[in-house]
C-alpha positions in Angstrom: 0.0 0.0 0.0 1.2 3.4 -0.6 0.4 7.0 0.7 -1.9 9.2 -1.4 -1.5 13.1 -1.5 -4.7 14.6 -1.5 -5.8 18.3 -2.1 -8.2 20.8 -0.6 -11.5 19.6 -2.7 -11.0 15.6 -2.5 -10.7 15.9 1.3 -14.2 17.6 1.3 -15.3 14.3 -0.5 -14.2 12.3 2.3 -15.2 14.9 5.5 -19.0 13.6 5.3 -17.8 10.0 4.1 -18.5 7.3 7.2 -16.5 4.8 5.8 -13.6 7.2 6.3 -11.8 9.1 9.0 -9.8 12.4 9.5 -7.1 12.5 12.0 -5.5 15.5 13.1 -1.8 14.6 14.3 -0.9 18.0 15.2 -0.8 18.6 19.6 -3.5 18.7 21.3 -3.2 22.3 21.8 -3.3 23.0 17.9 -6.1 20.8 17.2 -7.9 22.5 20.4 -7.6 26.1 18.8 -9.2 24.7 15.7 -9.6 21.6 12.8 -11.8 20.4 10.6 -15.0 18.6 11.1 -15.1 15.3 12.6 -11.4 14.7 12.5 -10.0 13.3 15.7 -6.9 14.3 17.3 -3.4 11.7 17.6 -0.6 13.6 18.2 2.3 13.0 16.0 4.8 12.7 18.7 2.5 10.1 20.1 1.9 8.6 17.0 5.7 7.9 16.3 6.3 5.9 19.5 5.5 1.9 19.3 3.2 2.8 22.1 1.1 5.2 19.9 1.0 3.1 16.7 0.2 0.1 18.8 -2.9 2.1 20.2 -4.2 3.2 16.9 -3.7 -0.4 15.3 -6.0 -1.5 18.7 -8.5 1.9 18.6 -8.3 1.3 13.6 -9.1 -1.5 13.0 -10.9 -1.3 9.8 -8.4 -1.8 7.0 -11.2 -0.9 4.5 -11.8 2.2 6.1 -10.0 5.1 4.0 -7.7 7.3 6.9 -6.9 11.1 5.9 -4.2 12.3 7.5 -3.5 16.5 8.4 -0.7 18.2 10.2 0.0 21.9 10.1 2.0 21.8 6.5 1.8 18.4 5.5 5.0 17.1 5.9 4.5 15.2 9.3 1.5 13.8 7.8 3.3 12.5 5.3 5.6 10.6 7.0 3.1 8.8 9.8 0.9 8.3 6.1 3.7 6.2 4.8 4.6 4.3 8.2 0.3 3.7 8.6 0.6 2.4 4.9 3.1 -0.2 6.1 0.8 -1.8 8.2 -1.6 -2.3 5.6 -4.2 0.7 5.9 -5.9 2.7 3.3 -4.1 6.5 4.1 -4.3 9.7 2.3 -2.4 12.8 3.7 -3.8 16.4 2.7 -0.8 18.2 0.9 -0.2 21.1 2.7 -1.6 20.5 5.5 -4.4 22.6 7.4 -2.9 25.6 6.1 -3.4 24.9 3.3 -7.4 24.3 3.7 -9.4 27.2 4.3 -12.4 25.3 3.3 -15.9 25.0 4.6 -15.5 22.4 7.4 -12.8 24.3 9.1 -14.0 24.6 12.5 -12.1 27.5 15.0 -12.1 28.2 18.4 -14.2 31.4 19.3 
C-alpha cells in the first residue's frame, strides 16, 4: 500500500464519508484552537512511538476504512501516512496541510 496526496476539494469528499476518517496529528493544543469537522486528534509525537502506533492499530481496526491524514504543512502527515501504509491501511495525507485548507469544514475556536 502506498500513501496518497490529497488536495483541498477531495478531502471535502471524504469529511461527510463514514467509511472514512480524518485525524489531526498536530498537539493537542493546535487541534484545540481549531480543525476540521469530525477529525480526531493523535498527536504526531504520540503517534511515532511503538506505544502510539500500537494504540491506533487496537483503537483502527478497519483496514477498509480510507484514513486522511492533516498536520500543520503536510510534511509530518506525510511521514506517519507512509509508516500507517506499512501496516496495511488505506491512508491519504492532505498536501499542505491545514494551512493549506481554508475550506468550509474548518472549524475555529471562538
Amino acid at each position: 500500500m502506498n500513501c496518497e496526496l490529497i488536495g483541498p476539494r477531495k478531502l471535502e469528499y471524504y469529511i461527510n464519508n463514514p467509511y472514512s476518517y480524518i485525524i489531526d496529528i498536530r498537539s493537542k493544543e493546535m487541534y484545540d484552537s481549531g480543525h476540521i469537522k469530525g477529525a480526531e486528534n493523535y498527536p504526531y509525537d504520540y503517534l511515532s512511538s511503538y506505544e502510539g502506533i500500537r494504540a491506533f492499530k487496537s483503537q483502527y481496526r478497519d483496514k477498509s476504512a480510507i484514513y486522511i491524514l492533516y498536520c500543520e504543512t503536510g510534511t509530518n502527515s506525510l511521514l506517519v501516512c507512509n509508516k500507517l501504509a506499512l501496516y496495511g491501511y488505506i491512508v491519504k495525507s492532505l498536501a499542505g496541510g491545514i494551512r493549506g485548507y481554508n475550506g468550509r469544514y474548518l472549524q475555529l475556536k471562538p
